[in-house]
FIVOTI-380442 format. One record per residue (C-alpha): residue in one letter; chain; x, y, z. Coordinates in steps of 0.1 Angstrom, whole numbers, always signed. Example, Ala and Ser with C-alpha at 12.3 -4.5 7.8 and 13.67 -1.06 7.14 Angstrom:
> r_c_xx_yy_zz
> a_A_+123_-45_+78
> s_A_+137_-11_+71
***
This chain:
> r_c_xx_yy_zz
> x_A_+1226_-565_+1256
> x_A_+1192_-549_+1261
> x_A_+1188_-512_+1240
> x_A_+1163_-486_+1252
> x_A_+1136_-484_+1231
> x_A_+1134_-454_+1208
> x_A_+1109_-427_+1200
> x_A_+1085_-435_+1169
> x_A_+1100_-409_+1141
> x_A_+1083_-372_+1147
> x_A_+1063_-380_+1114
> x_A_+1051_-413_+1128
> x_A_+1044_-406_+1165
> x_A_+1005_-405_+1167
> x_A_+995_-379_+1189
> x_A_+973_-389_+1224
> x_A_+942_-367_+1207
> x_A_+939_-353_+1174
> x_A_+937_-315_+1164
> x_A_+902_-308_+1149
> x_A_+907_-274_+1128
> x_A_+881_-252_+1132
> x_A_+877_-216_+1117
> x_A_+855_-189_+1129
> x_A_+829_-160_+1122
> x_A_+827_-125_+1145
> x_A_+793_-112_+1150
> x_A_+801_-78_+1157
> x_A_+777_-62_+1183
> x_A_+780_-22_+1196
> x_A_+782_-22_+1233
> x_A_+771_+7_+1256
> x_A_+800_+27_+1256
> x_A_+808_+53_+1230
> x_A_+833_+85_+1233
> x_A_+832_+117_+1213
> x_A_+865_+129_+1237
> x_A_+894_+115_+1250
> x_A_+880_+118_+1288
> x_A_+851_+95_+1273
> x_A_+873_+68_+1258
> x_A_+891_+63_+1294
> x_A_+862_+63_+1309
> x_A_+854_+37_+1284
> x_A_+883_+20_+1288
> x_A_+881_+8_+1327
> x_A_+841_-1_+1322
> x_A_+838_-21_+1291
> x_A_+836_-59_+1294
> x_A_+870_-77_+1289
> x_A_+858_-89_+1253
> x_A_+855_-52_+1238
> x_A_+895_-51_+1253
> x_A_+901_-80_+1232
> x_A_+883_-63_+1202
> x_A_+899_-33_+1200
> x_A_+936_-45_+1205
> x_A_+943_-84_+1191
> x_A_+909_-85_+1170
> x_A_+921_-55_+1151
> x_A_+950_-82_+1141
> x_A_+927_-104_+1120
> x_A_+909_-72_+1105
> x_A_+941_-54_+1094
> x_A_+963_-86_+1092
> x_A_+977_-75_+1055
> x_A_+990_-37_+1071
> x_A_+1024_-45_+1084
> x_A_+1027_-7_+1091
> x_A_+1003_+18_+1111
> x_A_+987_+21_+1145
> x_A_+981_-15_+1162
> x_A_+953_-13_+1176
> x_A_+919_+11_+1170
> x_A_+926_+25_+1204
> x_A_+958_+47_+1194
> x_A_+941_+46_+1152
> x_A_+910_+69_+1171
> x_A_+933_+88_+1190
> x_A_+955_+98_+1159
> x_A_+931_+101_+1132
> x_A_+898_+111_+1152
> x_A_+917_+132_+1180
> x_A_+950_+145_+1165
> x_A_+967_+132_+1197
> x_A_+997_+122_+1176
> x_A_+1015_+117_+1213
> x_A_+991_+90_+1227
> x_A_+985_+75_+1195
> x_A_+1022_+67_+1191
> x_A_+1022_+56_+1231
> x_A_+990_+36_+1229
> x_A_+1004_+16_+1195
> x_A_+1037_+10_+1212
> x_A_+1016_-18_+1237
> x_A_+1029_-51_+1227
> x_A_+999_-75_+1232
> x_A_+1024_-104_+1235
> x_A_+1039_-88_+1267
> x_A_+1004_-90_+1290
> x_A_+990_-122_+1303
> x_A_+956_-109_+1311
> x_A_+932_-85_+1297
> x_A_+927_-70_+1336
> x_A_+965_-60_+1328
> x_A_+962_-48_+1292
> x_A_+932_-27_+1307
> x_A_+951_-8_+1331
> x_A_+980_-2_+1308
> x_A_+958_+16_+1281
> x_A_+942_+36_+1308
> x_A_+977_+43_+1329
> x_A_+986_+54_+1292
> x_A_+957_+77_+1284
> x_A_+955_+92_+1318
> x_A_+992_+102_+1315
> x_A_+987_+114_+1288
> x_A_+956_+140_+1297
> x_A_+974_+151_+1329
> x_A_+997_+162_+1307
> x_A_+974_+179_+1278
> x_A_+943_+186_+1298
> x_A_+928_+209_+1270
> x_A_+928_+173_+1251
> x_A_+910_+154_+1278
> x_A_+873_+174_+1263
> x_A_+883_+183_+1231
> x_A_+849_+172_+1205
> x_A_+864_+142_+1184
> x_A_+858_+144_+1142
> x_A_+841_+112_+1151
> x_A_+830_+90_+1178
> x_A_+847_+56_+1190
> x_A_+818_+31_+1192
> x_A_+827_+1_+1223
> x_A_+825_-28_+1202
> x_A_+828_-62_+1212
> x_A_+822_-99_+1190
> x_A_+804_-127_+1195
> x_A_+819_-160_+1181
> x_A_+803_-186_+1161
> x_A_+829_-215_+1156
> x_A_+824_-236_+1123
> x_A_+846_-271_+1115
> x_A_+863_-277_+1091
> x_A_+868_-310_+1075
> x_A_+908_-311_+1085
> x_A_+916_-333_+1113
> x_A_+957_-338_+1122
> x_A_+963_-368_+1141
> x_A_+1005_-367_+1135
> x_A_+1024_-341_+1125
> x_A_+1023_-348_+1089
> x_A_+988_-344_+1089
> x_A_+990_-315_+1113
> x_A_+1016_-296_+1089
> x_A_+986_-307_+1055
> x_A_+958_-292_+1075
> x_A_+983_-261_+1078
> x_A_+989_-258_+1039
> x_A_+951_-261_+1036
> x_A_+933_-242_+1058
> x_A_+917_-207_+1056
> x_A_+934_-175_+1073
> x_A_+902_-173_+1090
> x_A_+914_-208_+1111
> x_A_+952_-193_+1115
> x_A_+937_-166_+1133
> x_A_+907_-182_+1158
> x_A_+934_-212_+1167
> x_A_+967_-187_+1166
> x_A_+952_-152_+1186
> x_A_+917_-156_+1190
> x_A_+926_-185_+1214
> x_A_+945_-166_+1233
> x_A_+915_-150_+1249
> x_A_+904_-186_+1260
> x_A_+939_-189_+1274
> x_A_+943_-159_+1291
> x_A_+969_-148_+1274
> x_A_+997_-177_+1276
> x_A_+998_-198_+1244
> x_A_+972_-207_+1213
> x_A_+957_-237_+1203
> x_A_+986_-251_+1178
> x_A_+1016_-247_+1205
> x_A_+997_-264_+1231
> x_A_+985_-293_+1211
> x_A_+1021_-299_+1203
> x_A_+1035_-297_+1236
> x_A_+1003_-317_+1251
> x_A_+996_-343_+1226
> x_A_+1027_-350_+1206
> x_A_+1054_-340_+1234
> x_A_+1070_-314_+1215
> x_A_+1075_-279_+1240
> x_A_+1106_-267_+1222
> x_A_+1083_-267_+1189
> x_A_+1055_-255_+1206
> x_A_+1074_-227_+1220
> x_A_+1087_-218_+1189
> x_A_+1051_-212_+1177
> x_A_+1039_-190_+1205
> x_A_+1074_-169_+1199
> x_A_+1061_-159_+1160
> x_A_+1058_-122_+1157
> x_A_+1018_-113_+1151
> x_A_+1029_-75_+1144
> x_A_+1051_-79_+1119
> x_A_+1033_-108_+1098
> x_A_+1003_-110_+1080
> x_A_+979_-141_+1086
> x_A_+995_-159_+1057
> x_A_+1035_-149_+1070
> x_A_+1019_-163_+1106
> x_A_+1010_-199_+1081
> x_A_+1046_-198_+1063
> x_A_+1065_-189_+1095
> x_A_+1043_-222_+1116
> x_A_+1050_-246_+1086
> x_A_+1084_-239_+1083
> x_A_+1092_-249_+1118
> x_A_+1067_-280_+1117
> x_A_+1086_-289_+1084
> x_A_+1117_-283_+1104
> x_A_+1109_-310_+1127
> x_A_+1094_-333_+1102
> x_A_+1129_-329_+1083
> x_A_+1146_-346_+1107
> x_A_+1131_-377_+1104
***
């Protein structure tokens, strides 16, 4: 009697391509906007290029990744500590990045959120800021590194090794390449080595609440997961 064939073991299953590693520098450049008010920043806020979006809301994740507490982005961090606008800072820090699957969308929440907020406190919309809030935007330079993961054994080594700079361009910095929707790690599991449920455990790890190395511990513990059941 015939058996169907079985799956290679998880630690064994070569996947279709391999997962080069690569970490990254930010050259940080100012761009045209800048706001000494509040009425400046959301004027800001719908004209600066998608990438000064990024910047200033999920870059601010790799720049501050060891502060598990405080303002989440530098939006609500000028508005609190530059404008006193305890209010907006709070309402601008509640955005959860993980919720929006476009920047375009991101955009006009930040400036449905500061507009709200100046309707209500017009007196704050031309108040003079202790100190402006420069547009800033990054331009990427990607550098290899010498880890390569063609299994998931060798995917989970390249993990152990790599710096935080790497966690962060293939875990969030991706996700601008991606509008929004995964990172590099969960969809090289899902489209090289088969594994969505794995993949999708990935994409569902909590980038507020974990530094860069908790994001590391938190992706190796369900790699080693699957690697266990082997």
């Amino acid at each position: 009697m015939a058996t169907a064939p079985q799956m290679p073991l998880m630690r064994a299953r070569w996947a279709r391509s391999p997962f080069y590693f690569n970490s990254a520098s930010h050259l940080l450049r100012i761009g045209k906007e800048k706001a000494n008010c509040l009425q400046e920043l959301l004027d800001a806020m719908r004209t600066c290029p998608d990438s000064s979006i990024f910047q200033h809301t999920f870059q601010t994740l790799e720049e501050h990744h060891f502060i598990k507490e405080g303002f989440s982005n530098d939006f609500a961090h000028w508005a609190f500590a530059a404008c006193n606008e305890v209010e907006l800072a709070e309402r601008l820090s509640s955005i959860d990045i993980r919720e929006f699957t476009s920047i375009s969308t991101l955009r006009e929440r930040l400036v449905q959120l500061t507009e709200s907020h100046l309707q209500k406190n017009p007196r704050a919309a031309t108040r003079q800021a202790m100190e402006p809030f420069y547009v800033m935007a990054a331009d990427l330079v990607v550098i290899p590194t010498p880890y390569v993961a063609r299994n998931l054994e060798e995917f989970a080594d390249g993990m152990r090794k790599v710096s935080i700079h790497s966690i962060y361009y293939h875990f969030i910095d991706a996700r601008l390449r991606l509008k929004l929707n995964s990172n590099d790690f969960s969809v090289w599991l899902d489209q090289e080595l088969d594994m969505r449920q794995a993949g999708e455990r990935l994409h569902q790890i909590d980038i507020y609440t974990s530094t860069l190395e908790g994001v590391r511990r938190s992706i190796l513990k369900v790699i080693e997961g699957e690697l266990a059941r082997d």
